[in-house]
C-alpha beads as a LAMMPS data file, in Angstrom:
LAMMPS data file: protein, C-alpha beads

276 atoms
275 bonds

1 atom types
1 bond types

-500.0 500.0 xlo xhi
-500.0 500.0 ylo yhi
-500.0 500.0 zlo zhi

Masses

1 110.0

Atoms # bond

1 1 1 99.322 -243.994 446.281
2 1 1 96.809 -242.671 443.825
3 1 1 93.267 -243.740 444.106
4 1 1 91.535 -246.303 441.686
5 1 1 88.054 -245.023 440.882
6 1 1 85.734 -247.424 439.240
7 1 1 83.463 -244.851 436.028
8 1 1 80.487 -245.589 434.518
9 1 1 79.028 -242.467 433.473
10 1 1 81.095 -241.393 429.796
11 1 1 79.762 -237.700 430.939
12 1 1 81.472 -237.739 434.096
13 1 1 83.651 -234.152 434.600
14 1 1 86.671 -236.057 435.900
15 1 1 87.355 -237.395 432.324
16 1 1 87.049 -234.307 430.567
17 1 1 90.685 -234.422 429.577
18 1 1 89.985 -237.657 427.881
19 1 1 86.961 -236.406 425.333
20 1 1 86.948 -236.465 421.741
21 1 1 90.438 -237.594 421.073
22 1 1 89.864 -237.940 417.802
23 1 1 88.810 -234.564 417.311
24 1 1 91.982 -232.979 416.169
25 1 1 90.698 -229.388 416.144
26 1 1 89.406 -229.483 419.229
27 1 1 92.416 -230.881 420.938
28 1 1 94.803 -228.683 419.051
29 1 1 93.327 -226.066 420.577
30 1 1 92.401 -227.246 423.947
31 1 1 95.683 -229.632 424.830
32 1 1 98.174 -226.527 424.931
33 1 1 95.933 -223.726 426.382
34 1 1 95.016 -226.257 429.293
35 1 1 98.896 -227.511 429.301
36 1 1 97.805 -231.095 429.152
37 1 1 98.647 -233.813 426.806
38 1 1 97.310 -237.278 426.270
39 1 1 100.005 -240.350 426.511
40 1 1 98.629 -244.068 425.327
41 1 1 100.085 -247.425 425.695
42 1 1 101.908 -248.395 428.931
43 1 1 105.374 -247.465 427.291
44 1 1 104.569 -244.547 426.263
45 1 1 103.095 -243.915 429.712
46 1 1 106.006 -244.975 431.445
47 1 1 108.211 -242.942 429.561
48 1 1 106.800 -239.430 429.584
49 1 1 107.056 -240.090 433.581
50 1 1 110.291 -241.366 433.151
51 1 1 110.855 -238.121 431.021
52 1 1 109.306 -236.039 434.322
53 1 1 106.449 -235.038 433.541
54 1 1 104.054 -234.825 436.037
55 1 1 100.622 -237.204 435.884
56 1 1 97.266 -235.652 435.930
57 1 1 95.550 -239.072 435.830
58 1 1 95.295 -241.973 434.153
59 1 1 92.087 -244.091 432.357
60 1 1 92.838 -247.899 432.529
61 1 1 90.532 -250.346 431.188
62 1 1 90.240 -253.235 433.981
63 1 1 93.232 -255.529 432.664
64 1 1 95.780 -253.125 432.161
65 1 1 95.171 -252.275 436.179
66 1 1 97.774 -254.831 436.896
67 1 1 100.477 -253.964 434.819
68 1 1 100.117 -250.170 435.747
69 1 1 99.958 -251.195 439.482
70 1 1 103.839 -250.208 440.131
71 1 1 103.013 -246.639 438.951
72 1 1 99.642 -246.267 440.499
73 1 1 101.307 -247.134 443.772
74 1 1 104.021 -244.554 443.438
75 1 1 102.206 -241.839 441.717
76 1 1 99.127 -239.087 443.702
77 1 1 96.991 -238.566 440.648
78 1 1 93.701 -240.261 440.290
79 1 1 93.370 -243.343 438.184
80 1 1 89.849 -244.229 436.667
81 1 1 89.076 -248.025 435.594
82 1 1 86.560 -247.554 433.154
83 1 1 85.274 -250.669 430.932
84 1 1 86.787 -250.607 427.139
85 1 1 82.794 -249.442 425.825
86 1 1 83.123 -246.524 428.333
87 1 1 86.208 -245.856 427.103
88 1 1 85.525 -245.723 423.533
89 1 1 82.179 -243.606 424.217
90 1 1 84.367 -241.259 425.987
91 1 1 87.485 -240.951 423.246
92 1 1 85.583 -241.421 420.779
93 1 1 87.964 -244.577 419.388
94 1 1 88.342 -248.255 420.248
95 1 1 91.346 -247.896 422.965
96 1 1 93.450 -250.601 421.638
97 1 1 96.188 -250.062 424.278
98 1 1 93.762 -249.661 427.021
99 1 1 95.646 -247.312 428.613
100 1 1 95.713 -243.669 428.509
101 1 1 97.051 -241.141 430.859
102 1 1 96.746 -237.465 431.315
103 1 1 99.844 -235.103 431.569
104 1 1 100.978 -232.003 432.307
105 1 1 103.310 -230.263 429.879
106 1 1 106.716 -228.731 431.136
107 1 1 107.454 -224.836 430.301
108 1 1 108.957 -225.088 426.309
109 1 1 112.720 -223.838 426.471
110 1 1 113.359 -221.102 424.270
111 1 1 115.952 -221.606 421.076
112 1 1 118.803 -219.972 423.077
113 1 1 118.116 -221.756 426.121
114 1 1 118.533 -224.732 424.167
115 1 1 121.843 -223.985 422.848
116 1 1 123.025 -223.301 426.320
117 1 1 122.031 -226.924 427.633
118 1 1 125.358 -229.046 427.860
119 1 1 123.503 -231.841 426.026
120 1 1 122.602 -229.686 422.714
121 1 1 125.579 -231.037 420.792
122 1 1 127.437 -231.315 417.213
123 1 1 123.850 -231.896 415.298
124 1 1 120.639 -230.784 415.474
125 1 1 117.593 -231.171 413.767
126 1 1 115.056 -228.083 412.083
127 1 1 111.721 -228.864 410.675
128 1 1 109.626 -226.529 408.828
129 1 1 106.204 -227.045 408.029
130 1 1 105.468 -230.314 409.162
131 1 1 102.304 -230.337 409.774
132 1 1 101.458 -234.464 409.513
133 1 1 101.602 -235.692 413.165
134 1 1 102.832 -239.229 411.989
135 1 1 105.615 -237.970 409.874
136 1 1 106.762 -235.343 413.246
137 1 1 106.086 -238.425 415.194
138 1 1 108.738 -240.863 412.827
139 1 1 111.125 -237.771 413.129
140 1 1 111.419 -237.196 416.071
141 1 1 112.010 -240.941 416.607
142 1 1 114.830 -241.169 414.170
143 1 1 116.528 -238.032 415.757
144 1 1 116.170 -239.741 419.183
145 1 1 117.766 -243.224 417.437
146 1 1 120.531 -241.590 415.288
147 1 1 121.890 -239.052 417.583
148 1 1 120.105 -235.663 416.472
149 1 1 120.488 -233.637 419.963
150 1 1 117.349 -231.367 419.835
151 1 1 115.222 -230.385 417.264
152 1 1 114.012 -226.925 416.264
153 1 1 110.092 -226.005 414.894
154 1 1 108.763 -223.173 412.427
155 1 1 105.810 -221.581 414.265
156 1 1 103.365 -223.920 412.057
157 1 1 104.526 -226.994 413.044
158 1 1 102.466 -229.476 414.392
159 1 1 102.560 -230.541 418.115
160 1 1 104.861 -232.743 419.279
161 1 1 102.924 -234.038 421.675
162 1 1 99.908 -234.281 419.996
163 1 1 98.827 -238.328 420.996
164 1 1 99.534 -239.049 417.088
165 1 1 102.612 -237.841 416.887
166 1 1 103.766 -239.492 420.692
167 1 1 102.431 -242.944 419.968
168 1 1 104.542 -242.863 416.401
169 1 1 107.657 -241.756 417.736
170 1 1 106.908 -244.561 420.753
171 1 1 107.712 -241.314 423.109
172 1 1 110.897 -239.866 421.400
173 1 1 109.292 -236.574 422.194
174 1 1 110.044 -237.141 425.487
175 1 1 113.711 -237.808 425.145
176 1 1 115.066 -235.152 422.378
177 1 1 114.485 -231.231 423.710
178 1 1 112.780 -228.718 421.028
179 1 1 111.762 -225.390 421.170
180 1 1 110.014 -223.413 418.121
181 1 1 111.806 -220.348 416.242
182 1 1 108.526 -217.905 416.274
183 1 1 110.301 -215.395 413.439
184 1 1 110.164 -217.586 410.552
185 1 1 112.807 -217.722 409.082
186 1 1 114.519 -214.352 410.370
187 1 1 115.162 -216.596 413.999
188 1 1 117.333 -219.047 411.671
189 1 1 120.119 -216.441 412.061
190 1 1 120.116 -217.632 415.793
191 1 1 121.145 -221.057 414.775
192 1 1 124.035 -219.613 412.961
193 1 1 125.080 -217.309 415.963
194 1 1 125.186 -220.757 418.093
195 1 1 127.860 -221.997 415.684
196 1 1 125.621 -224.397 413.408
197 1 1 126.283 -224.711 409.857
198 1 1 122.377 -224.571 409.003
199 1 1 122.464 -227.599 405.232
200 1 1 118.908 -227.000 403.822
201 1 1 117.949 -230.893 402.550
202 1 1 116.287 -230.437 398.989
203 1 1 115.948 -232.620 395.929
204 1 1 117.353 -229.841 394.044
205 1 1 120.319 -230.734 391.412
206 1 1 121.677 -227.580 392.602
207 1 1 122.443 -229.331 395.887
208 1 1 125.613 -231.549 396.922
209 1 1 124.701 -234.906 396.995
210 1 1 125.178 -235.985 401.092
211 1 1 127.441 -238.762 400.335
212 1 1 129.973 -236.507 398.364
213 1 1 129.956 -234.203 401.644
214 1 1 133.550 -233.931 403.363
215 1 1 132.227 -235.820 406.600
216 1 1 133.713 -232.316 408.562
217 1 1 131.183 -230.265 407.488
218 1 1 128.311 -232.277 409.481
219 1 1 129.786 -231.382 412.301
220 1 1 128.120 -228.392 414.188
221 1 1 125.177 -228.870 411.721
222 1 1 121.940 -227.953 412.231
223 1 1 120.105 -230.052 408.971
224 1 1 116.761 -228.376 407.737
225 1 1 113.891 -230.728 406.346
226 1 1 110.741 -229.023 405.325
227 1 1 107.029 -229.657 404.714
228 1 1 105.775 -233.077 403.557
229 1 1 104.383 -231.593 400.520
230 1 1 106.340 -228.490 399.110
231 1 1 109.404 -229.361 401.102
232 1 1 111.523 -226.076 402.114
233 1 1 110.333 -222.440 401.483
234 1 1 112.281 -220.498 399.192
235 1 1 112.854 -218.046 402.172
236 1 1 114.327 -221.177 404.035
237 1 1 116.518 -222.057 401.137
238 1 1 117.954 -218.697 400.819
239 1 1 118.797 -218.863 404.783
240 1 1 120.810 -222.248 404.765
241 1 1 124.528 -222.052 404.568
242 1 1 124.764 -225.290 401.969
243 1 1 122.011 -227.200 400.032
244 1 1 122.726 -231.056 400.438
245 1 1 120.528 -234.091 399.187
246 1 1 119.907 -237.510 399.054
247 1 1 121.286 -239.402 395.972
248 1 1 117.879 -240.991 394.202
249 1 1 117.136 -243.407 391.436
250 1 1 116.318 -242.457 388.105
251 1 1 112.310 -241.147 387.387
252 1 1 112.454 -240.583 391.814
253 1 1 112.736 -237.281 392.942
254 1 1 111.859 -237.362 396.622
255 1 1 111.391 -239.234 399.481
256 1 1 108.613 -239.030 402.032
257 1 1 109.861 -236.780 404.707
258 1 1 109.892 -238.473 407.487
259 1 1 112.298 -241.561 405.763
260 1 1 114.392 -238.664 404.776
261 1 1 114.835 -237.529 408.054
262 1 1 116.077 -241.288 408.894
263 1 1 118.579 -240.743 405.936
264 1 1 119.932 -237.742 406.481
265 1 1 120.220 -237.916 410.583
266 1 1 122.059 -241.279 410.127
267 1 1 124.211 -240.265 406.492
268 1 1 125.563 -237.239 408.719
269 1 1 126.648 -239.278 411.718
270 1 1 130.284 -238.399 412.637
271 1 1 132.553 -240.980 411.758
272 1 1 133.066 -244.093 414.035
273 1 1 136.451 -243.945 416.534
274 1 1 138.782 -246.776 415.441
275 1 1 138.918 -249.861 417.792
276 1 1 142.285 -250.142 419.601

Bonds

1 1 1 2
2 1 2 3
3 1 3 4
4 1 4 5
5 1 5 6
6 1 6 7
7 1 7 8
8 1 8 9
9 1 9 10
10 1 10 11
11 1 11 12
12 1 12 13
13 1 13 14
14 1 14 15
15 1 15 16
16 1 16 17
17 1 17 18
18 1 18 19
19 1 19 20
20 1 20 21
21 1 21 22
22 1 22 23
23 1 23 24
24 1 24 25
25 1 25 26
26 1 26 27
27 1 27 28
28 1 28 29
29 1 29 30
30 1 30 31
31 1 31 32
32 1 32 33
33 1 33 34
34 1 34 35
35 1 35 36
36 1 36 37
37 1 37 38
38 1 38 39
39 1 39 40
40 1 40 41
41 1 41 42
42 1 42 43
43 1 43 44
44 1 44 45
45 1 45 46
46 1 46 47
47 1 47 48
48 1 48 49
49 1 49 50
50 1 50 51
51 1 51 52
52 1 52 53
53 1 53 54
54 1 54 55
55 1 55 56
56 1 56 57
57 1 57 58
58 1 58 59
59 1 59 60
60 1 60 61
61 1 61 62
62 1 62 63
63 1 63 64
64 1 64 65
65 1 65 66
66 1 66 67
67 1 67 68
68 1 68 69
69 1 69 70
70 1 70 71
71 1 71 72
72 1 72 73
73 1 73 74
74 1 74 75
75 1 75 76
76 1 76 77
77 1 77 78
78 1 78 79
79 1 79 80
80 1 80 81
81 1 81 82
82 1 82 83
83 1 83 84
84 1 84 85
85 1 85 86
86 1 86 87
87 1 87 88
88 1 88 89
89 1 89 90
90 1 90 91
91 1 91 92
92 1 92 93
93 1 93 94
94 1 94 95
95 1 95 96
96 1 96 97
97 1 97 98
98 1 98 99
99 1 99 100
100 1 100 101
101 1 101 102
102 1 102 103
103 1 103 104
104 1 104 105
105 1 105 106
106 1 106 107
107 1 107 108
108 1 108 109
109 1 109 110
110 1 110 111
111 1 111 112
112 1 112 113
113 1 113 114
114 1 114 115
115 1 115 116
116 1 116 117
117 1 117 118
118 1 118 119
119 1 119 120
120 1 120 121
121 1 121 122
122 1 122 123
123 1 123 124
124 1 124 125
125 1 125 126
126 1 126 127
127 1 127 128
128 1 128 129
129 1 129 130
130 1 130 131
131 1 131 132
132 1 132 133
133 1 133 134
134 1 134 135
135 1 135 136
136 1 136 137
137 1 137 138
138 1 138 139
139 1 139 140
140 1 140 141
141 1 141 142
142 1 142 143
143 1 143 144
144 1 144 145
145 1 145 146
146 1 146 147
147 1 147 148
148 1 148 149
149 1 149 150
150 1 150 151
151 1 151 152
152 1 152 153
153 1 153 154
154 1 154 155
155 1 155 156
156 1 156 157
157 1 157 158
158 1 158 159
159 1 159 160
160 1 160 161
161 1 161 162
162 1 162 163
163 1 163 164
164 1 164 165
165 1 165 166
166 1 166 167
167 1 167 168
168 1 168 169
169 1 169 170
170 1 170 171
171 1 171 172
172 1 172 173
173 1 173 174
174 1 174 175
175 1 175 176
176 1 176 177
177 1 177 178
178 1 178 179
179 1 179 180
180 1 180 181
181 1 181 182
182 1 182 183
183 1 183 184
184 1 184 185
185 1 185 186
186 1 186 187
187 1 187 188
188 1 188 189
189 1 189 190
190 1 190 191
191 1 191 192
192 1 192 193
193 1 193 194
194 1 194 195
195 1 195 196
196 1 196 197
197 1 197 198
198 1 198 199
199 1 199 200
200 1 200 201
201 1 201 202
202 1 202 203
203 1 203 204
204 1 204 205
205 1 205 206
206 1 206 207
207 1 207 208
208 1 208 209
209 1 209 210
210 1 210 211
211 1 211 212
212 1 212 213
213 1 213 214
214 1 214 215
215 1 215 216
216 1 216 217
217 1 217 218
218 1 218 219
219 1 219 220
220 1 220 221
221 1 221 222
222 1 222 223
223 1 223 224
224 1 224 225
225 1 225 226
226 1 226 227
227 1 227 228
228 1 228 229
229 1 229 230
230 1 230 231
231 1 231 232
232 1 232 233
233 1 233 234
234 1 234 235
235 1 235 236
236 1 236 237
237 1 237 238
238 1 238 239
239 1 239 240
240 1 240 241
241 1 241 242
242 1 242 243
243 1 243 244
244 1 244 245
245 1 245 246
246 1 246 247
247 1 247 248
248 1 248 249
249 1 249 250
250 1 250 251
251 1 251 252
252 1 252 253
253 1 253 254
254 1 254 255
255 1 255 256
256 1 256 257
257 1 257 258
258 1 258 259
259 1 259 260
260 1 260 261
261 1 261 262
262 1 262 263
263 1 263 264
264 1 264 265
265 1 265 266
266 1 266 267
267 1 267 268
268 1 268 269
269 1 269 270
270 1 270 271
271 1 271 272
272 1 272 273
273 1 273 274
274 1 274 275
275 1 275 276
């Protein structure tokens, strides 16, 4: 059972892992060299513990003690019941979830012992260059929703579990494995070598539209999105195995990434078994 600590000091050391969340810097820097993260809301809570990861404590304001009491009860970390003022002094935000809970990050699988997990199946999802937290966030969640198996990163991607990007995809991260490609974009060739067919998504007229697309190629895809801004490299291009895009109205040339993400996971879908 953990124990329920009442705070009134914002300077006290035992929140430490709770300061300045609204720093982004700060805890881009801090959050992976310490191997902590920062989960808010109680569902995103419960899931990264459902997801195993192991509590380092948790900061309650003194209504959400209640609801949390099933996981106090059954978890050792410390909880601290702090009043929503304290809370916001501390974080440096108005907690709106009241809840907030300190985590400590798993060991991040390499790309090849991703490939070798049973569940990495027929699609997968690479991102280069996102570096918006909200748009990884919606990503990630639309991967989780529309089957993507596991996503891979370029190096300078943001965090996935960055709180921004968690509390978007409403804990996604927890459920869909990644693992970063650190030679950009030589480690692509690894993707190939697992038996993906790598289609780089691009507004380009060049590329096949995705609903002209024999529905057999999707399978054992991996499909490439890239930066909000610039979309993919010319180095990425160059690397895929097929360009593909989405089919836009006339004067549109793009769509924001992470809605194309939602498009593309669910226009590659294999096709439904017929009913008996």
């Amino acid at each position: 059972m953990a124990d329920l600590i009442t705070v009134e000091d914002p300077d006290d050391p035992r929140l430490r892992d709770y300061t300045g969340l609204t720093d982004v810097e700060l805890r881009r820097r801090r959050e992976p060299a310490e191997g902590l993260f920062i989960a808010e809301g109680e569902k995103v809570i419960r899931r990264a513990k459902d997801a195993g990861y192991e509590m380092r404590s948790m900061l309650l304001s003194a209504k959400w003690v209640d609801v949390m009491r099933d996981v106090i009860d059954e978890l050792p970390a410390p909880v601290y019941a702090v009043t929503p003022e304290l809370a916001e002094r501390v974080t440096g935000y108005h907690v709106h979830r009241g809840a907030l809970a300190s985590m400590q990050r798993k060991p991040l699988p390499t790309a090849e012992e991703l490939f070798a997990q049973e569940s990495t199946g027929q699609r997968i999802g690479v991102f280069e260059g996102f570096v918006d937290h909200a748009n990884l966030g919606a990503a990630f969640r639309s991967a989780a929703a529309l089957g993507i198996s596991a996503i891979l990163l370029s190096p300078d991607c943001a965090d996935p579990l960055y709180r921004r990007a968690i509390k978007v995809s409403m804990g996604s991260v927890f459920s869909v494995p990644y693992a970063r490609l650190d030679q950009w974009p030589a480690d692509l060739e690894k993707v190939r070598e697992a038996g993906y067919r790598i289609l780089a998504m691009t507004p380009s007229e060049k590329a096949t539209p995705l609903d002209q697309v024999p529905p057999e190629r999707f399978a054992r895809s991996a499909i490439m999105l890239g930066s909000e801004g610039h979309g993919l490299s010319t180095y990425a291009l160059r690397a895929a195995d097929e360009w593909v895009r989405i089919p836009m109205a006339e004067g549109i040339d793009s769509l924001n990434v992470a809605a194309a993400s939602a498009v593309a996971f669910y226009a590659t879908r294999p096709p439904a078994s017929p009913r008996a």
